[in-house]
C-alpha positions as CSV (number, residue, x, y, z in Angstrom):
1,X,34.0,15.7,20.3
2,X,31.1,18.0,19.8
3,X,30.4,16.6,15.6
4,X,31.0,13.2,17.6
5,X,27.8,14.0,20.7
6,X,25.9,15.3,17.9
7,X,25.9,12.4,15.7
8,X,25.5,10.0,18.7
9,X,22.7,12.2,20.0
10,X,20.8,12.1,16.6
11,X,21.3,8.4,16.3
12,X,19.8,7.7,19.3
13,X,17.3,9.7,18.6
14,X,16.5,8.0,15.3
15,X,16.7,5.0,17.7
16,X,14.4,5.7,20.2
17,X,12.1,7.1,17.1
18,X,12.1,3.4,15.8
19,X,10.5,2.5,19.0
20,X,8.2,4.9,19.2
21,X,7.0,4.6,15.9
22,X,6.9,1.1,16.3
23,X,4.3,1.5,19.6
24,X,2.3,4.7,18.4
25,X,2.4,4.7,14.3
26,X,3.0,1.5,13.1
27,X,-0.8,-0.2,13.1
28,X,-2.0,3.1,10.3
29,X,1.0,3.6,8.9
30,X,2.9,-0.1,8.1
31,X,6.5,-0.6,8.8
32,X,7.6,1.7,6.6
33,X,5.4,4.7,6.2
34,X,4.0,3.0,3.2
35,X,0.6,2.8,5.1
36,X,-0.9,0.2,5.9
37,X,-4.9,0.6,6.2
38,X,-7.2,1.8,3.5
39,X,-7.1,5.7,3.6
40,X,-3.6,6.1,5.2
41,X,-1.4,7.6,2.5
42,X,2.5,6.5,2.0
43,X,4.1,9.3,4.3
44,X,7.4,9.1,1.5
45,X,4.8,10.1,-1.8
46,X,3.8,13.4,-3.0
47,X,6.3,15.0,-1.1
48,X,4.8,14.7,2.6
49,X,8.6,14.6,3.6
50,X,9.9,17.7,1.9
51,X,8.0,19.8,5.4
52,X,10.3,21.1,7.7
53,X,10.8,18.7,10.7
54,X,9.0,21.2,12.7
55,X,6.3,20.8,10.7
56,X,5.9,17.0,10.6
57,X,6.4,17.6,14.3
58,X,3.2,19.6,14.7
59,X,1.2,17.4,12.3
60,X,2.4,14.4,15.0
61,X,1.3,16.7,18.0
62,X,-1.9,18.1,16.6
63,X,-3.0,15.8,13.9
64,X,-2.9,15.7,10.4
65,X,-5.5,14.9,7.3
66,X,-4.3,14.6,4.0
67,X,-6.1,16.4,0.9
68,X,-8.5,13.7,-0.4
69,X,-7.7,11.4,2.4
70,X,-11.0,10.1,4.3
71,X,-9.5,9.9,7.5
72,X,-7.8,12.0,9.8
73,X,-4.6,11.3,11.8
74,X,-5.2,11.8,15.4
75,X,-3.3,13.8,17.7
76,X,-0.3,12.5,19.1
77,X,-1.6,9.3,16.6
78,X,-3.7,8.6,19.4
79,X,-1.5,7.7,22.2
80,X,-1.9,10.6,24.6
81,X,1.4,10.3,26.4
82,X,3.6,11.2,23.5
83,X,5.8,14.3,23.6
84,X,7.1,16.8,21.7
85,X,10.7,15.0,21.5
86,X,9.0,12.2,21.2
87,X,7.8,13.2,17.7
88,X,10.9,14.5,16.7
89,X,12.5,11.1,17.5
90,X,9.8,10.0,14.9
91,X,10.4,12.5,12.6
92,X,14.0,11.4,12.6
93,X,13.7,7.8,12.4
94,X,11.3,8.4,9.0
95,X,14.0,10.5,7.8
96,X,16.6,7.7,8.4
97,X,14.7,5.1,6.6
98,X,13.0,7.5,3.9
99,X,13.7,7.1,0.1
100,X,16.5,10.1,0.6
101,X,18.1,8.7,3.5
102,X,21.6,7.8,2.9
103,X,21.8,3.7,2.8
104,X,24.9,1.9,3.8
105,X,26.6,-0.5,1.1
């Protein structure tokens, strides 16, 4: 029952991360981290996703600005109400769509 909570709890999270990435990320970043203004880098190249999800958490929270990039991401992306598990439900919807996310035949 427990493996069972877990999964469910981790695909809603991933759920609700789809949302909130949707409202908060999407307009830099494109629909699937691929970036999607001049400046924002694809979040799945170079290895941006091998960080620890508290990591990418932190860079959510506090902001983030890729070597070479000429722009910084903001803070909480900008929207000043998100929360920590609000960024981790980010971190794991990125992780479900990501190039090593399992796919489904």
């Amino acid at each position: 029952v427990s493996l069972l909570a877990a999964l469910w709890t981790r695909h809603a999270s991933a759920a609700d991360g789809k949302a909130l990435y949707r409202a908060s990320c999407v307009a830099c970043h494109g629909d699937k981290g691929q970036g999607a203004i001049p400046g924002v880098p694809d979040l799945f190249k170079s290895g941006r996703f091998a960080k620890s999800d508290q990591e990418l958490v932190n860079n959510i929270l506090n902001g983030y600005r890729t070597k070479g990039s000429p722009m910084a991401m903001p803070p909480k992306g900008g929207n000043p109400k998100l929360t920590e598990a609000d960024a981790r439900a980010i971190v794991s919807y990125l992780r479900s769509i990501g190039p090593t996310a399992k796919k489904s035949r």
